[in-house]
VMD Tcl script that draws the C-alpha trace (Angstrom):
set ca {
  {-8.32 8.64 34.53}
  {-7.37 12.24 33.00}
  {-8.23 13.28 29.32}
  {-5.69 12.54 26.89}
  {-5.41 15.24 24.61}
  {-2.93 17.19 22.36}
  {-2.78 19.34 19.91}
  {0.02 22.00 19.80}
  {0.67 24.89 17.60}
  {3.28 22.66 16.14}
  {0.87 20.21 14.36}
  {-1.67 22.60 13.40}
  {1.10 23.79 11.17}
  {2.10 20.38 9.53}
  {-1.25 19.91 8.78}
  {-1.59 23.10 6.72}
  {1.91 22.33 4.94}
  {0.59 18.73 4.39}
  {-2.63 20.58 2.92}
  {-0.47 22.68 0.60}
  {1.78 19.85 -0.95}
  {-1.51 16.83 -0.94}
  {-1.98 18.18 -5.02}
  {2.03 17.59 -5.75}
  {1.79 13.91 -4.89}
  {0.51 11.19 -6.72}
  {-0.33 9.10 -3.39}
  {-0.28 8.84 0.40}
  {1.98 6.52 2.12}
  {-0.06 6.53 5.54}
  {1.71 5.05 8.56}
  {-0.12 3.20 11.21}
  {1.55 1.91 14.23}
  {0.97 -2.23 14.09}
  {0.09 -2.16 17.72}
  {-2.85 0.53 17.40}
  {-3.19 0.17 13.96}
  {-6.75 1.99 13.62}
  {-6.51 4.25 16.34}
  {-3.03 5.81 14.87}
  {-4.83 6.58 11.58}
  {-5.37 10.06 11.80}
  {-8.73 11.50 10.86}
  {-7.54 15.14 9.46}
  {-5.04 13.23 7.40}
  {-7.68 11.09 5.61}
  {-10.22 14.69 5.49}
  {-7.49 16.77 3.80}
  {-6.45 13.61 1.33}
  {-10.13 13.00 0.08}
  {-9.84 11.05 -3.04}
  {-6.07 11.02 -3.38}
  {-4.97 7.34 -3.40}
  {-3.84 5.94 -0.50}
  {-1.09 3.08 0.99}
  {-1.79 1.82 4.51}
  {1.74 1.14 5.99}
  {1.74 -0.94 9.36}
  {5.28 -0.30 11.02}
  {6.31 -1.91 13.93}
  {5.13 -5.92 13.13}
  {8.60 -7.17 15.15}
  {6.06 -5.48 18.14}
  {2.76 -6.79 17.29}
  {1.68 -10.41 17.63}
  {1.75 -11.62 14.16}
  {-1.73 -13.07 14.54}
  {-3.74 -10.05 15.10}
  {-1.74 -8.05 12.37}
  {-3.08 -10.60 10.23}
  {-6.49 -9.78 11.36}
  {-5.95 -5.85 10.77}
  {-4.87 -6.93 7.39}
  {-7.83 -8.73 6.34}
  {-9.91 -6.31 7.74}
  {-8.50 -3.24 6.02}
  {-8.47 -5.07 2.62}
  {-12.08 -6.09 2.72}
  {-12.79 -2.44 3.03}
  {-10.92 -2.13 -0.27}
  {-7.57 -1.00 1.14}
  {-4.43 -1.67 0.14}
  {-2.69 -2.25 3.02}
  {1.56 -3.73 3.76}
  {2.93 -5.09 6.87}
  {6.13 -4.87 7.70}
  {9.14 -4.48 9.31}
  {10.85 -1.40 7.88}
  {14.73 -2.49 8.45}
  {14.20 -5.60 6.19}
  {16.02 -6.03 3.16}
  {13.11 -6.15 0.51}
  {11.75 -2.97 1.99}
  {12.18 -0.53 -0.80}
  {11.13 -3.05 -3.39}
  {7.69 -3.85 -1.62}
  {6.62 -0.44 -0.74}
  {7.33 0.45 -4.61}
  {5.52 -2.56 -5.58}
  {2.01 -1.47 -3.23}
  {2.73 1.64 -4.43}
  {1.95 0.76 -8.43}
  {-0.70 -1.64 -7.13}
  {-2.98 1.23 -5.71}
  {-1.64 3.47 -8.61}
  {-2.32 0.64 -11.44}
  {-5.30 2.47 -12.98}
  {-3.80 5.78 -12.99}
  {-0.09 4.43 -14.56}
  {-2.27 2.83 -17.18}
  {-4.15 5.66 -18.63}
  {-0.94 7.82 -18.37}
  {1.13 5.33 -20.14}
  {-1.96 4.93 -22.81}
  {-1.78 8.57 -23.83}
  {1.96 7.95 -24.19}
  {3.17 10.66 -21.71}
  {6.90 9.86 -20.19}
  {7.23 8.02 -17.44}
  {8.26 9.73 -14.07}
  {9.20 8.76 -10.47}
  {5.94 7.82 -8.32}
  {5.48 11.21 -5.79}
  {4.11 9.83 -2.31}
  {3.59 11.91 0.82}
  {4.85 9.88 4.31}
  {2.19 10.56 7.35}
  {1.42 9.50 10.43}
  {1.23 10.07 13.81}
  {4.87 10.91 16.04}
  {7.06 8.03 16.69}
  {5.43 5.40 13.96}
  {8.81 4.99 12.50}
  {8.37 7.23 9.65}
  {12.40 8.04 9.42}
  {13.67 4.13 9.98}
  {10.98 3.33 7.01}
  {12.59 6.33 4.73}
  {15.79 5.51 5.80}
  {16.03 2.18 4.81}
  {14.20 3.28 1.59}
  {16.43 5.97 0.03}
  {19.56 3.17 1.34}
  {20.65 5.73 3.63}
  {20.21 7.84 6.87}
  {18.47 10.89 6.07}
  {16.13 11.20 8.43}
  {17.08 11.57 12.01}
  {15.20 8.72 14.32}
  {14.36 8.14 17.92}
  {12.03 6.51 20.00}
  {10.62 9.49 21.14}
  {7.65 11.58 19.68}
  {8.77 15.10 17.51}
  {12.03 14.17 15.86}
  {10.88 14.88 12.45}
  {10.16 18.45 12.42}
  {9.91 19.70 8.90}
  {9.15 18.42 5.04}
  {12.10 17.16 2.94}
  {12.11 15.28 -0.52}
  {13.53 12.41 -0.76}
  {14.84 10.02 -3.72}
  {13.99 5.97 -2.93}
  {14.84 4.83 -6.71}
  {14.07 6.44 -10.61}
  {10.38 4.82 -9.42}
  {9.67 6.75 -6.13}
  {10.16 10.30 -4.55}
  {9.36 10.46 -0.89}
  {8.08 13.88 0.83}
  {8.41 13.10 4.49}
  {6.49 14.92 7.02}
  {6.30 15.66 10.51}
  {4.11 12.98 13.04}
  {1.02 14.51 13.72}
  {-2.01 14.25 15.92}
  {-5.39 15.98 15.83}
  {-7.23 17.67 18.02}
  {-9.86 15.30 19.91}
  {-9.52 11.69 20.01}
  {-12.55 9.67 19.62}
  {-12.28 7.42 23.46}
  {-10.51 8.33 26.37}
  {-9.07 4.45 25.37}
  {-7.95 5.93 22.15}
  {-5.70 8.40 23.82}
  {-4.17 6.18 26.59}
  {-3.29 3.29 23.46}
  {-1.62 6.02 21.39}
  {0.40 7.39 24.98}
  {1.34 3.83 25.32}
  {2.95 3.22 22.11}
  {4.72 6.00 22.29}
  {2.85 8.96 20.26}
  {1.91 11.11 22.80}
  {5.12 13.06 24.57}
  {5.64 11.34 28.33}
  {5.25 14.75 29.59}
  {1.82 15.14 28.80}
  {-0.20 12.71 30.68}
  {-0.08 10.45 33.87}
  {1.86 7.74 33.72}
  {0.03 5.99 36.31}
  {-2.66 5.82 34.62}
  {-0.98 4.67 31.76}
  {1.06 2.34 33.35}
  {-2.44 0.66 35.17}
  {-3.58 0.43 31.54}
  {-1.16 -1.60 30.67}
  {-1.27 -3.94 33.87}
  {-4.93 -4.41 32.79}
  {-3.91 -6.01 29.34}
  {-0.66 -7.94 30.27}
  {-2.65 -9.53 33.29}
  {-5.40 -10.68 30.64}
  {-2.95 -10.96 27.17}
  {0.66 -11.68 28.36}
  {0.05 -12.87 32.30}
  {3.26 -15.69 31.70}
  {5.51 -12.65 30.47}
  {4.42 -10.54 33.12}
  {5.18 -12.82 36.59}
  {8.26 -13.94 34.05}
  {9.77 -10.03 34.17}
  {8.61 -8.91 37.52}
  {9.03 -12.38 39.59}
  {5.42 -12.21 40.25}
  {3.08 -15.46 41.67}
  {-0.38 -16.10 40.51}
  {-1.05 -14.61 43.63}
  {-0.04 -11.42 42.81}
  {-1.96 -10.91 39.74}
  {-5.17 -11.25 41.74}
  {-4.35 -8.05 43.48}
  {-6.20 -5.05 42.27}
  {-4.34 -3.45 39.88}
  {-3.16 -0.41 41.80}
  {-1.81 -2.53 44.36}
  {-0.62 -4.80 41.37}
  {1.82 -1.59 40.43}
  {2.72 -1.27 43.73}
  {4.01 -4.98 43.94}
  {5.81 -4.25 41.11}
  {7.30 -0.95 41.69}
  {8.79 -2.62 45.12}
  {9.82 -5.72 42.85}
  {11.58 -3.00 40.43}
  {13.45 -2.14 43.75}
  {11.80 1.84 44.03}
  {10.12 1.16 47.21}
  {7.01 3.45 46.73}
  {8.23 5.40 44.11}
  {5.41 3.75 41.19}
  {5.47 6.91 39.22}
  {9.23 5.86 38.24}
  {8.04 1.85 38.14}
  {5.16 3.35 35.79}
  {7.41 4.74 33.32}
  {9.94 1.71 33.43}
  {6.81 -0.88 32.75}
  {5.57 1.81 29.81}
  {9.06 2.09 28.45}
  {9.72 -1.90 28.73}
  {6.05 -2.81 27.48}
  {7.13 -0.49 24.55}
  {10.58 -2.23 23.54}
  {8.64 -6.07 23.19}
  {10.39 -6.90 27.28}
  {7.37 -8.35 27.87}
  {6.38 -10.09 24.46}
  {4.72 -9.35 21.00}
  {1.57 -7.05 21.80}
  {-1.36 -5.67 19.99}
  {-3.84 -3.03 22.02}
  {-6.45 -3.39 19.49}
  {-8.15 -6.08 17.25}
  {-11.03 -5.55 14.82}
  {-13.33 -7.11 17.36}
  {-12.85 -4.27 19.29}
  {-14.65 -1.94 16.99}
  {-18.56 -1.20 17.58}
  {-20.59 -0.49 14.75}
  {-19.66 2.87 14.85}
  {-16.04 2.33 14.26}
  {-14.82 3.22 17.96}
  {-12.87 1.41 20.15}
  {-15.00 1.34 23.47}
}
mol new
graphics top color blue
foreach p $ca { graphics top sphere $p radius 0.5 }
foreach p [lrange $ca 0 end-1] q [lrange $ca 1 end] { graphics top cylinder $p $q radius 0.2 }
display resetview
């Protein structure tokens, strides 16, 4: 399987602007992808924030099976961090993330308020890695679209500031990656949600990745969408993709049946999924 890597010109400049607004803001509203949510935290994100308060977002829970996001969420808050699920186009949105937000802030609004200084909108800074659903989040914050979307990596391209209520003040940022990921595993999870431009690596690989799970995680959901026997998912998984790619009615073309399985894996065709669980992490922190 090919390295996964990327780090264009692009990013290296969002993180210096993030670098030059981190002392404006009062806290970080970090993004993580429910699917891969440890593996979408990004490393020069939590180097440049250092002590600056942080609130661990997980997007994307329609996606994830509800299960293991429960697991993620135990396991980030036993490491003493606040953490919120959810689904950014429900109603209660706004009102929760302003809610975490004075829960990891508590201390801080406390003193201020104790030296009897006026009271001021929260300032948070929005991060996270392309296509984590930073803009539907801020969008359904502020009550209105200000932030173009798309299921797509890059569509955010520059800072703006934006009002959610006289409580919070949003800077939104560009999705950003870093420059080496920690397992070749790493990279092909983040290419499969979506992070990584489709350009940039092999969706065969990719695609076999993803075989590899559904055939052990979602194996009813998989012979369910590709009229597949049992039979067939004892093939290797190559020939698997193959199977499948004539099933998708593209003869030998799998390179195009690799990028319709990513895309459909992706949208929840092929049920609720999670990549990663806490289990999955050595000692060292690394998904092997």
């Amino acid at each position: 399987m090919a390295v996964i890597q990327w780090f264009p010109g692009h990013m290296a400049k969002a993180l210096r602007q993030i670098k030059e607004q981190m002392p404006l803001v009062d806290i970080i509203f970090e993004l993580v992808d429910a699917r891969v949510p440890y593996s979408s935290q990004n490393p020069e994100v939590h180097r440049l924030a250092g002590d600056k308060p942080r609130l661990l977002i997980m997007t994307k829970t329609d996606l994830a099976d509800p299960k293991v996001v429960s697991q993620w969420q135990n396991f980030f808050a036993k490491r003493g961090q606040v953490v919120l699920a959810l689904d950014s186009r429900e109603r209660q949105v706004a009102k929760k993330v302003t809610a975490a937000a004075k829960e990891v802030l508590a201390e801080q609004l406390a003193a201020q308020a104790a030296k009897g200084m006026q009271k001021r909108a929260i300032r948070a800074m929005c991060v996270g890695v392309p296509n984590v659903g930073k803009s539907t989040l801020l969008n359904h914050l502020v009550k209105r679209n200000v932030a173009q979307t798309g299921n797509r990596p890059g569509v955010t391209t520059g800072q703006q500031w934006l009002r959610s209520s006289a409580d919070l003040e949003l800077l939104d940022t560009p999705g950003v990656l870093w420059p080496k990921f920690q397992s070749q595993k790493q990279g092909t999870m983040l290419a499969l949600s979506g992070a990584i431009k489709d350009s940039l690596y092999a969706k065969d690989d990719v695609a076999l990745f993803a075989l590899a799970y559904l055939k052990r995680e979602r194996p009813a959901e998989l012979m369910a969408r590709y009229r597949l026997s049992e039979m067939n998912l004892s093939q290797p998984d190559p020939d698997l993709l193959l199977t499948i790619t004539q099933k998708m009615g593209f003869r030998d073309d799998y390179d195009r049946a690799s990028e319709r399985l990513i895309f459909e894996l992706r949208k929840g065709k092929l049920g609720p999924i999670s990549l990663e669980i806490p289990a999955d992490l050595n000692a060292e922190g690394i998904n092997e």
